[in-house]
C-alpha positions as CSV (number, residue, x, y, z in Angstrom):
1,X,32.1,12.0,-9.6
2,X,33.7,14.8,-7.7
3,X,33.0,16.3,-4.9
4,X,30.7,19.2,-5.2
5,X,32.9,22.5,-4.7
6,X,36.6,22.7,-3.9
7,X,36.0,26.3,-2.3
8,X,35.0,25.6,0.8
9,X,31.9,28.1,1.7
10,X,31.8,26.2,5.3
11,X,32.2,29.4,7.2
12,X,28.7,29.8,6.3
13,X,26.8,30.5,9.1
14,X,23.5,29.9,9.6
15,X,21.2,32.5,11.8
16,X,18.0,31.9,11.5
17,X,15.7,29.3,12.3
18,X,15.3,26.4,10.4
19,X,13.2,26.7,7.0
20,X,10.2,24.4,8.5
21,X,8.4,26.4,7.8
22,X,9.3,30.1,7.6
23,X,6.4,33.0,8.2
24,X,4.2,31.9,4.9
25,X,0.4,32.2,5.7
26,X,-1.7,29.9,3.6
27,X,-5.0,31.3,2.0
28,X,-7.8,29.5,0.7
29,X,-8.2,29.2,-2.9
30,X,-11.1,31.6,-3.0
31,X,-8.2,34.1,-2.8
32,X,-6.0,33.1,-5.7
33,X,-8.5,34.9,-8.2
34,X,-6.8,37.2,-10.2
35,X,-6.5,40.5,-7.8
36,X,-6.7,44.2,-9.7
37,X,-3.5,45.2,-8.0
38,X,-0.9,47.5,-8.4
39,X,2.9,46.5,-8.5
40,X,3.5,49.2,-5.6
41,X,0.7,47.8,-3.6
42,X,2.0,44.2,-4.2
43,X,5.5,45.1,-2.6
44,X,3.4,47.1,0.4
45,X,1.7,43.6,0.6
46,X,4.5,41.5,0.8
47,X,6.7,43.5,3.0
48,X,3.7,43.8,5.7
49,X,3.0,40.0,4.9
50,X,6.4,38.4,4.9
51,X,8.8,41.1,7.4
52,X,11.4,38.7,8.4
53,X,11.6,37.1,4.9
54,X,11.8,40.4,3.2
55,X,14.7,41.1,5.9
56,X,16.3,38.0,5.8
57,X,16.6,37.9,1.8
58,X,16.5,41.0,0.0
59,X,17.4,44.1,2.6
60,X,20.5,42.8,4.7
61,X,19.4,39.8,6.4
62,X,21.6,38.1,4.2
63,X,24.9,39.8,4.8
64,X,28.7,38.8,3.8
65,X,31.7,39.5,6.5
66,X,35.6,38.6,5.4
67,X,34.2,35.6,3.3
68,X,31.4,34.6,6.1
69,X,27.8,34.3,4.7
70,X,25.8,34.9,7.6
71,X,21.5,34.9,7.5
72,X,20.5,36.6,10.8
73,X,17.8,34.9,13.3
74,X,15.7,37.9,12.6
75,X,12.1,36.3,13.8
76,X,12.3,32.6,13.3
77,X,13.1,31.7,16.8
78,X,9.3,34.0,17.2
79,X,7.4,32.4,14.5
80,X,8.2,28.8,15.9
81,X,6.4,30.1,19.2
82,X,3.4,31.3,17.1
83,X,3.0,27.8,15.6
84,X,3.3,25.9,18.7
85,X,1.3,28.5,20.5
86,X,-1.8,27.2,18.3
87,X,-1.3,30.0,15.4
88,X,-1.1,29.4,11.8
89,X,1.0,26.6,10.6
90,X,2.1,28.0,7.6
91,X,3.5,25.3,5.6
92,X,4.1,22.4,7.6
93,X,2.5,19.0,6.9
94,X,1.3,16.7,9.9
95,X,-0.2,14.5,8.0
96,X,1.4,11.1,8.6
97,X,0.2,9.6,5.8
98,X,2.5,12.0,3.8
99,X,5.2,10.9,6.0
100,X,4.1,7.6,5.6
101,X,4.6,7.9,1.7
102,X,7.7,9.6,1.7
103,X,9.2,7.1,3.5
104,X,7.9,4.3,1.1
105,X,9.7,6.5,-2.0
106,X,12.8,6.6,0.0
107,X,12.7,2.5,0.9
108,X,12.1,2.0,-3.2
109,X,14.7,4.2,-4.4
110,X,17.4,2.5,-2.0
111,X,16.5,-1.3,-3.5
112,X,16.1,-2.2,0.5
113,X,13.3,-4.2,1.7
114,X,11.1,-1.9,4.2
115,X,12.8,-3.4,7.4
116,X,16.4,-3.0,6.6
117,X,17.6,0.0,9.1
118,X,19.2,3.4,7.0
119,X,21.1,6.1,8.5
120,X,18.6,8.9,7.6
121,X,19.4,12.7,7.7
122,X,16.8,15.5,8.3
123,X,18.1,18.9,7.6
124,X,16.2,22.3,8.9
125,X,13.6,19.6,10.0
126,X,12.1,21.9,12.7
127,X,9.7,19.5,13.8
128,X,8.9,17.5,11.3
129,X,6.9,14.3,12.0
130,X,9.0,12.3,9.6
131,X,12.1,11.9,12.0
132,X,9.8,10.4,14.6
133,X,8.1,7.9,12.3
134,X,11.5,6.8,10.7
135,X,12.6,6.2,14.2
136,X,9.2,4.0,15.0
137,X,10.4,1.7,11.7
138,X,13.2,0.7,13.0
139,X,15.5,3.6,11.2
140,X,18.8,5.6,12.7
141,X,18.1,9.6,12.6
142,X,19.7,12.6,12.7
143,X,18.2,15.7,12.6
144,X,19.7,19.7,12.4
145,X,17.8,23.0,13.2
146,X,18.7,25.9,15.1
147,X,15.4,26.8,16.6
148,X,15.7,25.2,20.4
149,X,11.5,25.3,20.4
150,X,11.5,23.4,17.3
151,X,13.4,20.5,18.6
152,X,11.8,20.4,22.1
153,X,8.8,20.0,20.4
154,X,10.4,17.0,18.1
155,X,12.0,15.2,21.6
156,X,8.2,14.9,22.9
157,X,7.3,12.8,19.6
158,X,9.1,10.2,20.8
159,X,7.6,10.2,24.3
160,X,6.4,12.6,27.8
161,X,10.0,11.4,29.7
162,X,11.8,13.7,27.8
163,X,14.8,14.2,30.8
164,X,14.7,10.5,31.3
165,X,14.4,9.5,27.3
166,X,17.4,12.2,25.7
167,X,20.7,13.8,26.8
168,X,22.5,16.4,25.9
169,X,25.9,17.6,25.5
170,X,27.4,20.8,24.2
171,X,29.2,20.9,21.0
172,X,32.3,23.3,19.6
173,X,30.6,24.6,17.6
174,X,28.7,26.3,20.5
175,X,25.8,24.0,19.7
176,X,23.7,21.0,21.7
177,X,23.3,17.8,20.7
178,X,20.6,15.1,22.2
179,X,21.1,11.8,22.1
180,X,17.8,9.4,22.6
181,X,18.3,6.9,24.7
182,X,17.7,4.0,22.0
183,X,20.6,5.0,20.6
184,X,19.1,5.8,17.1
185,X,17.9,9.5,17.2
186,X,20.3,12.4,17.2
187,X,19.3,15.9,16.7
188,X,21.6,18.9,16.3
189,X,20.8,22.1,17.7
190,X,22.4,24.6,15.6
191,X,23.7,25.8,11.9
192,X,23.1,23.2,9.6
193,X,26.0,24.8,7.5
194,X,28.5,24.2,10.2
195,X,30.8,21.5,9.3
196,X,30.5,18.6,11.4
197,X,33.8,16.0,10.7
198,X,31.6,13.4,12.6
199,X,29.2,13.1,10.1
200,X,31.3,12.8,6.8
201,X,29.7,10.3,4.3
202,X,27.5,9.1,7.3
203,X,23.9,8.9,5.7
204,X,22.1,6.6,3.3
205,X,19.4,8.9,2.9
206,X,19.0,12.7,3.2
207,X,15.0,13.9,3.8
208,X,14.7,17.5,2.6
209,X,11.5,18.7,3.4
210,X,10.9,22.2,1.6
211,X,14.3,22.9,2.8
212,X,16.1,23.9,-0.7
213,X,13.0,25.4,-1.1
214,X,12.9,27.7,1.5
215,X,16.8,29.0,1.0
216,X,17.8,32.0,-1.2
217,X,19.8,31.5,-4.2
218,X,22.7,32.8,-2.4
219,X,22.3,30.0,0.2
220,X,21.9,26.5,-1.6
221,X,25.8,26.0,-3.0
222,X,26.7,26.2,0.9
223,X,23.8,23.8,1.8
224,X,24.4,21.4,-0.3
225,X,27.9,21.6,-0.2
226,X,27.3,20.0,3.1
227,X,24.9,17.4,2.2
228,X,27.7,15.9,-0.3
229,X,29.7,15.6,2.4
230,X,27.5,14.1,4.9
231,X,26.0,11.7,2.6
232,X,27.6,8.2,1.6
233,X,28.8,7.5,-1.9
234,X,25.4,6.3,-4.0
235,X,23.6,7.1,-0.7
236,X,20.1,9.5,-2.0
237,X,18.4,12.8,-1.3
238,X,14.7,12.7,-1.8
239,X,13.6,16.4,-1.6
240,X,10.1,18.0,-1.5
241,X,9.9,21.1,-3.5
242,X,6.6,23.1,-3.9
243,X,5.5,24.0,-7.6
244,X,3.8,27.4,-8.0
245,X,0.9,28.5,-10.1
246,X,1.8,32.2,-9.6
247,X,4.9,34.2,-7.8
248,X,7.6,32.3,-8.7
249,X,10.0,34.6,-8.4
250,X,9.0,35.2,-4.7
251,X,10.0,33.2,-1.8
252,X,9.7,31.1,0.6
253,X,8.6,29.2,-0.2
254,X,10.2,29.4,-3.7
255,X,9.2,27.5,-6.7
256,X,11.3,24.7,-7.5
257,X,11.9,22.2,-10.9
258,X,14.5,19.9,-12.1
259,X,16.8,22.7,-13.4
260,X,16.9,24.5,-10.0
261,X,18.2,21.0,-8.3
262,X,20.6,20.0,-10.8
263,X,22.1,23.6,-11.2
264,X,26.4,23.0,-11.2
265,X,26.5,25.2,-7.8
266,X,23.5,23.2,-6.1
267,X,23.2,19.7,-6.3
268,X,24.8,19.3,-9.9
269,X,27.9,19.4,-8.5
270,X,27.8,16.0,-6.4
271,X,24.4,14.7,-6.8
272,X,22.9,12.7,-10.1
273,X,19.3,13.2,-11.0
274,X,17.2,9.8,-10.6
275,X,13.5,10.3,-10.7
276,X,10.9,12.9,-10.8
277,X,7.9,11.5,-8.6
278,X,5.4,14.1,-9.6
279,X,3.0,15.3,-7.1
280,X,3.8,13.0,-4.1
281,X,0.5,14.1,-1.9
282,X,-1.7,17.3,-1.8
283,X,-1.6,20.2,-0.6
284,X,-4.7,22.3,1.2
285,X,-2.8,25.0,0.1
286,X,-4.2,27.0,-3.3
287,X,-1.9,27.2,-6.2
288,X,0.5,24.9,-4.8
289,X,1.6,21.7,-5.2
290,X,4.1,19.7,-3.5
291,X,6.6,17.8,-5.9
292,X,9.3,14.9,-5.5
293,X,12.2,14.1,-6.8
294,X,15.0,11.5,-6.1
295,X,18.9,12.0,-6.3
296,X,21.8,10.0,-6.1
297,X,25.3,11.0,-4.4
298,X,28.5,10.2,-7.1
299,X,31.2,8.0,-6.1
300,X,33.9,9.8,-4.4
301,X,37.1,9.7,-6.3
Protein backbone atom coordinates (compact mmCIF):
# COMPACT_ATOMS: atom_id res chain seq x y z
CA UNK A 1 0.00 0.00 0.00
CA UNK A 2 1.02 3.55 -0.43
CA UNK A 3 1.84 5.96 1.69
CA UNK A 4 -0.93 7.95 3.03
CA UNK A 5 -0.86 11.51 1.29
CA UNK A 6 1.68 12.77 -1.28
CA UNK A 7 0.90 16.47 -0.15
CA UNK A 8 2.78 16.99 2.56
CA UNK A 9 0.56 18.95 5.30
CA UNK A 10 3.91 18.69 7.69
CA UNK A 11 3.98 22.46 8.17
CA UNK A 12 1.20 21.66 10.44
CA UNK A 13 1.76 23.11 13.57
CA UNK A 14 0.51 22.07 16.54
CA UNK A 15 -0.40 24.91 19.42
CA UNK A 16 -2.09 23.54 21.97
CA UNK A 17 -1.67 21.14 24.48
CA UNK A 18 -1.91 17.70 23.96
CA UNK A 19 -5.57 16.13 23.66
CA UNK A 20 -5.18 14.13 27.15
CA UNK A 21 -7.59 15.24 28.01
CA UNK A 22 -8.92 18.62 26.81
CA UNK A 23 -11.38 20.84 29.16
CA UNK A 24 -14.46 18.01 29.16
CA UNK A 25 -16.16 17.93 32.61
CA UNK A 26 -17.74 14.55 33.36
CA UNK A 27 -21.34 14.51 34.92
CA UNK A 28 -22.97 11.77 36.55
CA UNK A 29 -25.57 9.91 34.82
CA UNK A 30 -28.34 11.48 36.85
CA UNK A 31 -27.73 14.29 34.39
CA UNK A 32 -28.05 12.69 31.08
CA UNK A 33 -31.96 12.81 31.40
CA UNK A 34 -33.48 14.33 28.70
CA UNK A 35 -33.17 18.27 29.50
CA UNK A 36 -36.24 20.70 28.19
CA UNK A 37 -33.71 23.00 26.59
CA UNK A 38 -33.65 25.39 24.03
CA UNK A 39 -31.05 25.24 20.98
CA UNK A 40 -29.96 28.95 21.99
CA UNK A 41 -29.47 27.97 25.47
CA UNK A 42 -27.55 24.73 24.41
CA UNK A 43 -24.93 26.92 22.50
CA UNK A 44 -24.88 29.51 25.77
CA UNK A 45 -24.08 26.16 27.52
CA UNK A 46 -21.44 24.95 25.56
CA UNK A 47 -19.59 28.09 25.01
CA UNK A 48 -19.51 28.87 28.89
CA UNK A 49 -18.77 25.05 29.39
CA UNK A 50 -16.15 24.27 26.81
CA UNK A 51 -14.26 28.16 26.10
CA UNK A 52 -11.06 26.99 24.82
CA UNK A 53 -12.67 24.12 22.72
CA UNK A 54 -15.25 26.38 21.26
CA UNK A 55 -12.06 28.77 20.47
CA UNK A 56 -9.80 26.32 19.43
CA UNK A 57 -12.37 24.60 16.85
CA UNK A 58 -15.07 26.58 15.58
CA UNK A 59 -14.15 30.58 16.00
CA UNK A 60 -10.41 30.94 14.90
CA UNK A 61 -8.47 28.74 17.04
CA UNK A 62 -8.00 26.78 14.16
CA UNK A 63 -6.45 29.24 11.68
CA UNK A 64 -4.66 28.62 8.14
CA UNK A 65 -1.33 31.02 7.24
CA UNK A 66 0.42 30.49 3.55
CA UNK A 67 -0.49 26.70 3.69
CA UNK A 68 0.39 26.42 7.75
CA UNK A 69 -2.46 24.86 9.79
CA UNK A 70 -1.89 26.18 13.06
CA UNK A 71 -4.26 25.29 16.46
CA UNK A 72 -3.35 27.94 19.09
CA UNK A 73 -2.42 26.96 22.85
CA UNK A 74 -5.36 28.91 23.89
CA UNK A 75 -5.84 27.23 27.58
CA UNK A 76 -4.40 23.75 27.46
CA UNK A 77 -1.08 24.56 29.01
CA UNK A 78 -3.98 26.07 32.07
CA UNK A 79 -6.14 23.12 32.12
CA UNK A 80 -3.13 20.71 32.68
CA UNK A 81 -2.45 22.83 35.88
CA UNK A 82 -6.08 22.45 37.02
CA UNK A 83 -5.83 18.57 36.76
CA UNK A 84 -2.67 18.31 38.48
CA UNK A 85 -3.69 20.94 40.95
CA UNK A 86 -6.36 18.25 42.24
CA UNK A 87 -9.34 19.62 39.87
CA UNK A 88 -11.46 17.60 37.72
CA UNK A 89 -9.85 15.12 35.52
CA UNK A 90 -11.91 15.33 32.77
CA UNK A 91 -11.36 12.37 30.79
CA UNK A 92 -8.27 10.73 31.66
CA UNK A 93 -8.18 7.14 32.82
CA UNK A 94 -5.68 6.04 35.81
CA UNK A 95 -6.83 3.02 36.09
CA UNK A 96 -4.02 0.62 35.49
CA UNK A 97 -5.96 -2.18 35.00
CA UNK A 98 -7.16 -0.36 31.66
CA UNK A 99 -3.60 0.06 30.89
CA UNK A 100 -3.09 -3.26 31.87
CA UNK A 101 -5.59 -4.49 29.15
CA UNK A 102 -4.62 -2.40 26.47
CA UNK A 103 -1.41 -3.55 26.59
CA UNK A 104 -2.57 -7.22 26.46
CA UNK A 105 -4.68 -6.23 23.05
CA UNK A 106 -1.67 -4.72 21.69
CA UNK A 107 0.86 -8.01 22.63
CA UNK A 108 -2.17 -10.30 20.80
CA UNK A 109 -2.51 -8.26 17.77
CA UNK A 110 1.42 -8.24 17.19
CA UNK A 111 1.56 -12.44 17.32
CA UNK A 112 4.55 -11.66 20.14
CA UNK A 113 4.71 -13.45 23.22
CA UNK A 114 4.23 -10.85 26.31
CA UNK A 115 8.02 -10.48 26.89
CA UNK A 116 9.30 -9.72 23.59
CA UNK A 117 10.36 -5.83 23.75
CA UNK A 118 8.26 -3.32 20.97
CA UNK A 119 9.09 0.05 20.02
CA UNK A 120 5.88 1.63 21.23
CA UNK A 121 4.66 5.27 20.35
CA UNK A 122 2.40 7.45 22.51
CA UNK A 123 1.08 10.48 20.69
CA UNK A 124 -0.61 13.63 22.75
CA UNK A 125 -0.03 11.13 25.68
CA UNK A 126 -0.09 13.95 28.27
CA UNK A 127 0.45 11.90 31.10
CA UNK A 128 -0.81 8.87 30.45
CA UNK A 129 0.01 5.95 32.73
CA UNK A 130 0.37 3.56 29.85
CA UNK A 131 3.92 4.88 28.80
CA UNK A 132 5.16 4.12 32.33
CA UNK A 133 3.71 0.60 32.58
CA UNK A 134 5.02 -0.39 28.91
CA UNK A 135 8.31 0.78 30.22
CA UNK A 136 7.96 -1.50 33.58
CA UNK A 137 7.43 -4.71 30.89
CA UNK A 138 10.33 -4.44 29.54
CA UNK A 139 9.00 -2.14 26.34
CA UNK A 140 11.05 0.93 24.38
CA UNK A 141 8.75 4.28 24.51
CA UNK A 142 8.34 7.31 22.97
CA UNK A 143 6.11 9.67 23.90
CA UNK A 144 4.94 13.46 22.22
CA UNK A 145 2.95 16.30 23.89
CA UNK A 146 3.47 19.86 24.05
CA UNK A 147 2.23 20.66 27.47
CA UNK A 148 5.77 20.85 29.58
CA UNK A 149 3.43 20.07 32.95
CA UNK A 150 2.14 17.10 31.32
CA UNK A 151 5.36 15.42 30.83
CA UNK A 152 6.95 16.53 34.20
CA UNK A 153 4.28 14.88 35.68
CA UNK A 154 4.93 11.52 33.25
CA UNK A 155 9.14 11.71 34.22
CA UNK A 156 7.98 11.23 38.04
CA UNK A 157 6.16 7.82 37.00
CA UNK A 158 9.17 6.41 36.58
CA UNK A 159 10.78 7.48 39.74
CA UNK A 160 11.45 10.84 42.60
CA UNK A 161 15.36 11.29 40.94
CA UNK A 162 13.90 12.92 38.14
CA UNK A 163 17.49 15.22 37.45
CA UNK A 164 19.48 12.10 38.20
CA UNK A 165 16.98 9.47 36.12
CA UNK A 166 16.33 11.80 32.49
CA UNK A 167 18.22 14.37 30.37
CA UNK A 168 17.42 16.72 28.14
CA UNK A 169 18.45 18.29 25.07
CA UNK A 170 17.00 20.91 22.79
CA UNK A 171 15.73 20.03 19.47
CA UNK A 172 15.42 22.16 15.90
CA UNK A 173 12.44 22.17 16.01
CA UNK A 174 12.71 24.46 19.07
CA UNK A 175 11.47 21.51 21.19
CA UNK A 176 13.08 19.28 24.36
CA UNK A 177 13.57 15.96 24.33
CA UNK A 178 14.29 13.63 27.63
CA UNK A 179 16.04 10.75 27.50
CA UNK A 180 15.60 8.18 30.64
CA UNK A 181 18.51 6.92 31.77
CA UNK A 182 17.56 3.13 30.88
CA UNK A 183 17.83 3.98 27.61
CA UNK A 184 14.13 2.94 26.68
CA UNK A 185 11.86 6.07 27.35
CA UNK A 186 11.92 9.05 25.18
CA UNK A 187 9.46 11.83 25.38
CA UNK A 188 9.14 14.75 23.00
CA UNK A 189 8.16 17.99 24.20
CA UNK A 190 6.48 19.70 21.43
CA UNK A 191 4.10 19.43 18.07
CA UNK A 192 3.32 16.06 17.46
CA UNK A 193 2.70 17.24 13.78
CA UNK A 194 6.25 18.31 13.39
CA UNK A 195 8.22 16.05 11.26
CA UNK A 196 10.78 14.19 12.96
CA UNK A 197 13.28 12.32 10.20
CA UNK A 198 14.60 10.31 13.28
CA UNK A 199 11.65 8.60 13.84
CA UNK A 200 10.64 7.35 10.19
CA UNK A 201 9.15 3.77 10.32
CA UNK A 202 10.49 3.52 13.89
CA UNK A 203 7.52 1.93 15.91
CA UNK A 204 5.87 -1.50 16.11
CA UNK A 205 3.02 -0.12 17.87
CA UNK A 206 1.31 3.26 18.03
CA UNK A 207 -1.06 3.74 21.48
CA UNK A 208 -3.69 6.42 20.65
CA UNK A 209 -5.46 7.17 23.61
CA UNK A 210 -8.65 9.46 22.73
CA UNK A 211 -6.18 11.25 20.67
CA UNK A 212 -8.06 11.02 17.04
CA UNK A 213 -10.80 11.55 19.15
CA UNK A 214 -10.04 14.64 20.53
CA UNK A 215 -8.80 16.42 17.01
CA UNK A 216 -11.11 18.38 14.57
CA UNK A 217 -11.86 17.06 11.28
CA UNK A 218 -9.55 19.56 9.91
CA UNK A 219 -6.67 18.04 11.99
CA UNK A 220 -6.67 14.15 11.55
CA UNK A 221 -5.20 13.93 7.63
CA UNK A 222 -2.09 15.88 9.17
CA UNK A 223 -1.96 13.51 12.27
CA UNK A 224 -2.04 10.65 10.75
CA UNK A 225 -0.14 11.54 8.03
CA UNK A 226 2.60 11.40 10.56
CA UNK A 227 1.83 8.22 12.22
CA UNK A 228 2.25 6.43 8.64
CA UNK A 229 5.46 7.64 8.62
CA UNK A 230 6.61 6.92 12.02
CA UNK A 231 5.27 3.61 12.09
CA UNK A 232 7.06 0.42 10.55
CA UNK A 233 5.63 -1.41 7.58
CA UNK A 234 2.81 -4.11 9.21
CA UNK A 235 3.65 -2.36 12.49
CA UNK A 236 -0.28 -1.51 14.36
CA UNK A 237 -2.21 1.40 15.81
CA UNK A 238 -4.52 0.39 18.53
CA UNK A 239 -6.71 3.47 19.13
CA UNK A 240 -9.33 4.19 21.90
CA UNK A 241 -12.26 6.12 20.64
CA UNK A 242 -15.25 7.04 22.83
CA UNK A 243 -18.88 6.13 21.48
CA UNK A 244 -21.60 8.64 22.33
CA UNK A 245 -25.16 8.14 23.32
CA UNK A 246 -25.97 11.86 22.53
CA UNK A 247 -23.95 14.95 20.93
CA UNK A 248 -22.21 13.44 18.43
CA UNK A 249 -21.61 16.09 16.42
CA UNK A 250 -19.90 17.94 19.36
CA UNK A 251 -16.43 17.61 20.46
CA UNK A 252 -14.04 16.69 22.30
CA UNK A 253 -14.29 14.40 22.90
CA UNK A 254 -15.94 13.48 19.47
CA UNK A 255 -17.72 10.38 18.67
CA UNK A 256 -15.90 7.96 16.84
CA UNK A 257 -16.73 4.46 14.56
CA UNK A 258 -15.07 2.49 12.01
CA UNK A 259 -15.92 4.86 9.11
CA UNK A 260 -14.42 7.86 10.84
CA UNK A 261 -10.89 5.77 11.20
CA UNK A 262 -10.79 4.30 7.80
CA UNK A 263 -11.91 7.57 6.08
CA UNK A 264 -9.26 7.90 2.67
CA UNK A 265 -7.78 11.30 4.39
CA UNK A 266 -7.44 9.67 7.94
CA UNK A 267 -6.09 6.44 8.41
CA UNK A 268 -7.55 4.92 5.09
CA UNK A 269 -4.87 6.13 3.37
CA UNK A 270 -1.95 3.97 4.96
CA UNK A 271 -3.47 1.99 7.59
CA UNK A 272 -5.76 -1.45 7.05
CA UNK A 273 -8.66 -2.06 9.42
CA UNK A 274 -7.95 -5.32 11.63
CA UNK A 275 -10.35 -5.68 14.46
CA UNK A 276 -13.09 -3.97 16.27
CA UNK A 277 -12.53 -4.86 20.11
CA UNK A 278 -15.86 -3.52 21.34
CA UNK A 279 -15.97 -1.92 24.60
CA UNK A 280 -12.42 -2.49 25.92
CA UNK A 281 -13.22 -1.28 29.75
CA UNK A 282 -15.80 1.14 31.25
CA UNK A 283 -16.25 4.26 31.60
CA UNK A 284 -17.67 6.26 35.07
CA UNK A 285 -18.61 8.57 32.59
CA UNK A 286 -22.64 8.68 31.57
CA UNK A 287 -23.47 8.07 27.98
CA UNK A 288 -20.11 7.10 27.07
CA UNK A 289 -18.34 4.34 26.24
CA UNK A 290 -14.82 3.71 25.37
CA UNK A 291 -14.23 1.54 22.12
CA UNK A 292 -11.18 -0.30 20.53
CA UNK A 293 -10.11 -0.97 17.52
CA UNK A 294 -6.84 -2.44 15.90
CA UNK A 295 -4.98 -1.30 12.59
CA UNK A 296 -2.34 -2.42 10.59
CA UNK A 297 0.28 -0.08 8.58
CA UNK A 298 0.59 -1.31 4.54
CA UNK A 299 3.79 -2.27 3.15
CA UNK A 300 5.60 0.57 1.83
CA UNK A 301 6.20 0.35 -1.86
Amino acid sequence: MVAMCTKDPVHSQVRRAAVHPPPFVCTSPAHHKKPMISIAALLLLLFVTYPQTTQSFTSGGLTKQRNKTIIKMGGWSETWKDILNGGSKRWKVDDVEAKQKALSHITDATSTSSDTPLRILCPLAGDDQFVHYAWSQGHDVTAIDIVPDALKAMRFQFGENNKEDWSSTSNNNGGVVWKHKSGRATLYEGDMLMKRPELQSSFDVVYDKDSFGALSLEMRQPYCQRLSEFTKSNGIVYVEVKNKESGREFGPPYHVEKNDLMEETSFGGAFDYVNALGEVYPLNMGGMRQMGHILRRGLRK
